[in-house]
C-alpha positions as CSV (number, residue, x, y, z in Angstrom):
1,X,-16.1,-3.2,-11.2
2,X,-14.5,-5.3,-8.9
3,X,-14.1,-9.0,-10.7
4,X,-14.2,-10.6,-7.0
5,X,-17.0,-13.3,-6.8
6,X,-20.2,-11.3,-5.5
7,X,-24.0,-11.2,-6.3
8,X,-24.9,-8.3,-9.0
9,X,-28.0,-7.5,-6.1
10,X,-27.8,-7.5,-2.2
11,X,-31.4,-7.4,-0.8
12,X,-31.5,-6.7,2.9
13,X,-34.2,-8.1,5.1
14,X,-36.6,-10.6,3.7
15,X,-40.0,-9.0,4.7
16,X,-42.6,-7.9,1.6
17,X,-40.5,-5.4,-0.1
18,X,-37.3,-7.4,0.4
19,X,-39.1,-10.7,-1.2
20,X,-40.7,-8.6,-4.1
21,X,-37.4,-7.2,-4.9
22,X,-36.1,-11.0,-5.1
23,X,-38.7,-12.0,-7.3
24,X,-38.3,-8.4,-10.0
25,X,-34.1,-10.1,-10.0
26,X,-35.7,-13.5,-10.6
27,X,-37.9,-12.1,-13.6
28,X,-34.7,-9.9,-14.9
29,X,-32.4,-12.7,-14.8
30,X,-30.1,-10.8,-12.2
31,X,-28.1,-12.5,-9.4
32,X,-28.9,-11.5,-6.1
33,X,-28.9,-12.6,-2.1
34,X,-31.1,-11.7,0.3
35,X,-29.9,-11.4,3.8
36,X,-32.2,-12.0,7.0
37,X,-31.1,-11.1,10.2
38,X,-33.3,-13.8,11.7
39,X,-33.0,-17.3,11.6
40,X,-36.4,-17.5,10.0
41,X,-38.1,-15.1,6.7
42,X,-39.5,-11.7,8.1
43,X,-37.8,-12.0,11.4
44,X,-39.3,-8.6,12.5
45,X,-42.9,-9.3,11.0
46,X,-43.2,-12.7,13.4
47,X,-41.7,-10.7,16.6
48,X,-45.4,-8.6,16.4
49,X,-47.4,-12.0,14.6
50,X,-50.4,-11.7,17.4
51,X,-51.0,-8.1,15.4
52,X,-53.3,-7.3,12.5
53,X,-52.1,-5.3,9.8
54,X,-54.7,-2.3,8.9
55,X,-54.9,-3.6,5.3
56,X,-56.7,-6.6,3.6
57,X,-55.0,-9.5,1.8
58,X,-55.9,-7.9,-1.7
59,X,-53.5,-5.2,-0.5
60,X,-50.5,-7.2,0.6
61,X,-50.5,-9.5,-2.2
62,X,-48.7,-8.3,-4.9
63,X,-49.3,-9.3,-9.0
64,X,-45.7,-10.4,-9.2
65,X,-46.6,-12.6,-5.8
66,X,-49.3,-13.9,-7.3
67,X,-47.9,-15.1,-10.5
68,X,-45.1,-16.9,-9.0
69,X,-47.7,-18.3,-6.3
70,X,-49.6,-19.6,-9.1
71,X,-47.0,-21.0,-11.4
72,X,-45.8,-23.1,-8.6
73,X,-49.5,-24.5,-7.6
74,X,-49.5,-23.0,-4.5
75,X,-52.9,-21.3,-2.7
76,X,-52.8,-17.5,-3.2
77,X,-54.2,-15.4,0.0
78,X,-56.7,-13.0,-1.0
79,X,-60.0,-10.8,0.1
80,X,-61.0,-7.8,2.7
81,X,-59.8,-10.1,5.6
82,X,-56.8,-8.5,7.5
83,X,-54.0,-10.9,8.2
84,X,-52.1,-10.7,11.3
85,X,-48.4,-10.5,11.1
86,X,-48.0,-14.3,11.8
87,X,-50.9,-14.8,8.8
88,X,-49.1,-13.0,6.5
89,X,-45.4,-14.9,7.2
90,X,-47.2,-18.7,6.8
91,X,-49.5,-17.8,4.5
92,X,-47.5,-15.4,1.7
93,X,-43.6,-14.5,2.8
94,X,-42.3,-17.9,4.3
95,X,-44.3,-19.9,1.2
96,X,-42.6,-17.2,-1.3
97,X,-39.1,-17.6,0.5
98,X,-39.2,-21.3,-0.4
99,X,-40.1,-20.9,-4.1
100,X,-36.9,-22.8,-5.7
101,X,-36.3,-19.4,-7.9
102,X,-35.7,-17.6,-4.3
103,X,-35.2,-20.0,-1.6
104,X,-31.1,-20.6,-2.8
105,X,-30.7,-17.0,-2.2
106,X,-31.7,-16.5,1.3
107,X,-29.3,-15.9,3.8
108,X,-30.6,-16.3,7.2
109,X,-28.8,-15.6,10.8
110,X,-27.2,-12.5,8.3
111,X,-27.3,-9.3,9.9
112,X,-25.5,-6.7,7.7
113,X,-23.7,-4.4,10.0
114,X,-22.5,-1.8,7.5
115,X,-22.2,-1.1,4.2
116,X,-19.9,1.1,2.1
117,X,-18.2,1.4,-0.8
118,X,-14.7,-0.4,-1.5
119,X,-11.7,1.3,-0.7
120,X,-13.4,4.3,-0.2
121,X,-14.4,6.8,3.0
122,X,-18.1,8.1,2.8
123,X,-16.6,11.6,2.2
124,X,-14.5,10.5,-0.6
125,X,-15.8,10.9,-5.0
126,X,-19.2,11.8,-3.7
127,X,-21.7,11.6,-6.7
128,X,-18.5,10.9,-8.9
129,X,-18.2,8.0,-11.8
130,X,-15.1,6.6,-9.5
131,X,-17.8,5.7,-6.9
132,X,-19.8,4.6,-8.5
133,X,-17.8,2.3,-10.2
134,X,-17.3,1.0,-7.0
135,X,-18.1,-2.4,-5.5
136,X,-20.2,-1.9,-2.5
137,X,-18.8,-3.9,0.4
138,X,-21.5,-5.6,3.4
139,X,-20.2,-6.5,7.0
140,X,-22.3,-9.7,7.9
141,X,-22.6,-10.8,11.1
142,X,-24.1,-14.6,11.6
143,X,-26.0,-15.4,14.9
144,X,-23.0,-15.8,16.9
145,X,-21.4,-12.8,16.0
146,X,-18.9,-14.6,13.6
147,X,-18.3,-12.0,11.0
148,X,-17.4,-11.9,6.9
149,X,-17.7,-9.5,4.2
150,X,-19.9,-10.3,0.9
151,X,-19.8,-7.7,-2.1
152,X,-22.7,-6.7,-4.4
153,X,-23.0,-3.8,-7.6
154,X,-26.3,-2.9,-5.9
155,X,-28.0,-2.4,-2.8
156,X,-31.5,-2.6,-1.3
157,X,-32.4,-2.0,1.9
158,X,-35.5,-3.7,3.1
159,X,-34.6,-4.0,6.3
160,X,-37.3,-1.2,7.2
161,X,-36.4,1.4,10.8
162,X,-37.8,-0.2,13.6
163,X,-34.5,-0.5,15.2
164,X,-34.5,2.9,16.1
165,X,-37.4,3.5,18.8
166,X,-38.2,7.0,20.0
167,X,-37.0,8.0,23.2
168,X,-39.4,9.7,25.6
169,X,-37.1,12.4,26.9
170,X,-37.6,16.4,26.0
171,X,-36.3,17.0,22.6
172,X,-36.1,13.2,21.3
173,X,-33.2,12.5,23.5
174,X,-33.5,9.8,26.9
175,X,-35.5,10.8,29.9
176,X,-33.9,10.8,33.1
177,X,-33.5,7.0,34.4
178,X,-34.4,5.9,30.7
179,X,-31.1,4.2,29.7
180,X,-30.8,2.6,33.5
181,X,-34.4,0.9,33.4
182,X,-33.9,0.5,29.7
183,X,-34.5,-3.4,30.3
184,X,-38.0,-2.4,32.2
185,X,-39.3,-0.8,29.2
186,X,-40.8,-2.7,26.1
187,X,-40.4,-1.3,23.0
188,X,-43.3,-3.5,20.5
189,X,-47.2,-4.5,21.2
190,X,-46.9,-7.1,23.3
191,X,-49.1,-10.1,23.0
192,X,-51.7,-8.9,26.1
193,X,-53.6,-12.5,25.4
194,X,-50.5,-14.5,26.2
195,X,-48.5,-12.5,28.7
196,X,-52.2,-11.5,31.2
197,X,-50.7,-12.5,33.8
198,X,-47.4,-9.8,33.4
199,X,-49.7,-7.2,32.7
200,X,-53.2,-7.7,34.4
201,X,-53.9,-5.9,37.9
202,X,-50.7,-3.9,37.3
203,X,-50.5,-0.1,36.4
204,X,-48.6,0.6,33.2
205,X,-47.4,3.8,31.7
206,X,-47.7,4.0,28.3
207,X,-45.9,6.6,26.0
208,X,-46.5,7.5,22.6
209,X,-49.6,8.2,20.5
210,X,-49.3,6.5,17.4
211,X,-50.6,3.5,16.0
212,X,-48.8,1.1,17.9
213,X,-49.7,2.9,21.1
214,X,-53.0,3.3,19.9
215,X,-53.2,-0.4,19.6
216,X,-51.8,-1.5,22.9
217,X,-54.2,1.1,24.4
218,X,-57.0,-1.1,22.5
219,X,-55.8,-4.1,24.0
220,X,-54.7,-3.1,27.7
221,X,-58.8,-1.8,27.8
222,X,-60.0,-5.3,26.6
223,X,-57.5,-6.7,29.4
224,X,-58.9,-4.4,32.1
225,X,-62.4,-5.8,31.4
226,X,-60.8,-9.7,32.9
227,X,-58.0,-8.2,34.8
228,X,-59.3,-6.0,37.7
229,X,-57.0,-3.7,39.0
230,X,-55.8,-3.3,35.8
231,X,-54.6,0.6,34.8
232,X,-53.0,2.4,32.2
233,X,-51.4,5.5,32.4
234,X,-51.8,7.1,29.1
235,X,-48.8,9.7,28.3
236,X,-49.2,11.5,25.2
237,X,-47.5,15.0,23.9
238,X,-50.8,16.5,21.6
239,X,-54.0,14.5,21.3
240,X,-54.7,11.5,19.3
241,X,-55.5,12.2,16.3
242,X,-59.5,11.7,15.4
243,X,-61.2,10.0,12.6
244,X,-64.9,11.0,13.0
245,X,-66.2,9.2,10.8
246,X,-66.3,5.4,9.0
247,X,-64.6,6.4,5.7
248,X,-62.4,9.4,6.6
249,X,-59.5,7.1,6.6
250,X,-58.6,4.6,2.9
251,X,-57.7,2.0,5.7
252,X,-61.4,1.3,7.3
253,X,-59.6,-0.5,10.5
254,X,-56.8,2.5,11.3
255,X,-59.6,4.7,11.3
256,X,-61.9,2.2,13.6
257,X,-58.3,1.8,15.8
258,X,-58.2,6.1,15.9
259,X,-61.7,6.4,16.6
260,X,-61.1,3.6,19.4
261,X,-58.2,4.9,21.1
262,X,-59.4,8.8,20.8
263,X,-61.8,7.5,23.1
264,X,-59.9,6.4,25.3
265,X,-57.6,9.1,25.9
266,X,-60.8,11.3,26.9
C-alpha cells in the first residue's frame, strides 16, 4: 500500500447510505472522508425537498442513527409520518453530518470526477493481488472547478444515479431536437406550489411513467384544479402500472400514488 497520507475509507456523497457508512468507520475506528458534491449534506436530496418519500420515519432511521442521535442528546425522528426530502435533511442527515465523530470528515463543494487505481489502466491486473494492492486514486473537483487528487484503500459510492436521466428517443438514445432544447426540458419534480405561475394555463408534455412521473402527474392535476387552462400531455411507452388495491404494495403511499396516477392516464 501506498504510504502517501490518505484516508483508509472514501465515502462518496453524504445522503443516508453515505452518512451510515460514516458512522459503521466511526464505530470500527477506521479513517475515512466523506465527499459532497454540494456545498451543503445531501445536496441531491434538498434539490427535490418539496417531495415526500413513500416511506415513514421508522423506515429511514436507522439503529446505528439512532444510537448516535441519542448519545449526543439530540431528538430522534420517528413514526408512520412520511418526511419530505427537506424533512429528512433538517431533521436526520444535516443533524448527523454535524455529530463531532462525523462532521471533521465531510468534505463539501467535492465532486469526485473519477476514480481508479494508482498507476494503473482499468484493463491492467484485473482481479489480481497487484491491484488490489493498489491505492485507489479520486479526482476532486471543488465548486469552482479547482481540481486535486486525494487517495483512499477503499471506496464507497453513495453518490446514488440520478445523474444519468433517460432519454426519450427510440431505443434509449435522444429524440430528434432533444439535445438542442435540452435547456427547455426539466429533468426532477418540480415544486408545482412554488413555480404556479411557470406552469399554470400552460400545456406540458410529460414523458415517463414511473414514480417521479407519476408524481408530477399528481401534482400538475391538483394545479389544473387553480390553474385553468392548465394541460398535460401524458406520454407513456406501456401503461402505468396498477395497484388495485390498499395493501398490494409494502409502501401504502406508492401504491395510493399508482392507483392515483393509473387514473389519470385513463
Amino acid at each position: 500500500m501506498s504510504s502517501l497520507s490518505k484516508p483508509s475509507l472514501a465515502i462518496l456523497g453524504s445522503g443516508p447510505t453515505g452518512l451510515e457508512a460514516a458512522l459503521a468507520a466511526v464505530e470500527a475506528g477506521i479513517p475515512f472522508t466523506v465527499y459532497e458534491a454540494a456545498a451543503y449534506v445531501a445536496g441531491h436530496i434538498r434539490s427535490w425537498g418539496h417531495v415526500h418519500l413513500f416511506t415513514p420515519w421508522s423506515m429511514n432511521v436507522s439503529p446505528r442513527m439512532r444510537r448516535h442521535l441519542e448519545a449526543a442528546g439530540l431528538p430522534v425522528p420517528d413514526g408512520d409520518t412520511c418526511p419530505s426530502g427537506r424533512e429528512l435533511v433538517e431533521q436526520l442527515l444535516a443533524p448527523l453530518a454535524a455529530l463531532p465523530e462525523v462532521a471533521p470528515h465531510v468534505r463539501l463543494n467535492s465532486r469526485v470526477v473519477a476514480v481508479a487505481r494508482e498507476g494503473l489502466l482499468k484493463h491492467e491486473e484485473i482481479s489480481t493481488p497487484t491491484r488490489a494492492a493498489r491505492p485507489f486514486r479520486l479526482l476532486i473537483a471543488d465548486g469552482q472547478g479547482q481540481e486535486r487528487v486525494a487517495f483512499a484503500e477503499r471506496v464507497i459510492d453513495a453518490s446514488g444515479s440520478y445523474s444519468h436521466p433517460n432519454r426519450l428517443g427510440d431505443g434509449g438514445i435522444p429524440a430528434l431536437g432533444e439535445i438542442a432544447l435540452a435547456s427547455e426540458i426539466r429533468r426532477d419534480i418540480p415544486d408545482f406550489t412554488r413555480e404556479a405561475a411557470d406552469w399554470g394555463g400552460k400545456t406540458t408534455l410529460l414523458v415517463g411513467g414511473g414514480h417521479s412521473a407519476q408524481t408530477a402527474a399528481r401534482e400538475l392535476a391538483q394545479l389544473a384544479k387553480t390553474a385553468s387552462n392548465t394541460r398535460v400531455v401524458w406520454a407513456l411507452r406501456g401503461q402505468v402500472h396498477t395497484c388495485e388495491t390498499s395493501n398490494c404494495d409494502p409502501l401504502p403511499e406508492r401504491g395510493k400514488l399508482a392507483r392515483t396516477a393509473a387514473a389519470f392516464a385513463n
